[in-house]
Steps between C-alpha positions, in 0.01 A plus 500: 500500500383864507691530822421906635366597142138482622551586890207790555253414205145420498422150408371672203805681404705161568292364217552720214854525633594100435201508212705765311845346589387150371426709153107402543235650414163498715352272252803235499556502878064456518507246275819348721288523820175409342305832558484772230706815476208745644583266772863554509437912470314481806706341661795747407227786597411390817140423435512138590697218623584145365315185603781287661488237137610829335738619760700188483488493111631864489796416729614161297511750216691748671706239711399650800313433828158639608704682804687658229196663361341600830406856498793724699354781520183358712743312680699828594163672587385216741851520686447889522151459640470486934199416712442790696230269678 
């Protein structure tokens, strides 16, 4: 749906992205996904992650798929890291 829109964002970032694009507030998507909007800002901050019940709320509200909202930019650091064992 999104198709490269959200290619290098934090799962954070992904969040407010589809949040603000769905014309939510953090409030209204909260009270979508059953969590409160401090809950949503932290999310969109970085300072915690979704229980999986939440996850899969947040994603039938923005028509999307938990892969869609995995973090890129940890994904690109783990494929940049080596074992220099």
């Amino acid at each position: 749906m999104m198709g490269g829109a959200c290619m290098g964002m934090t799962f954070g970032q992904k969040v407010r992205y589809r949040r603000t694009l769905a014309g939510l507030t953090q409030e209204e998507l909260g009270r979508l996904c059953n969590v409160s909007g401090m809950a949503i800002s932290a999310y969109e901050l970085g300072r915690a992650k979704p229980y999986t019940n939440t996850m899969n709320r947040m994603c039938k509200v923005f028509r999307c798929s938990p892969a869609d909202m995995a973090d890129d930019k940890e994904a690109d650091a783990d494929d940049r890291h080596t074992d220099t064992g």
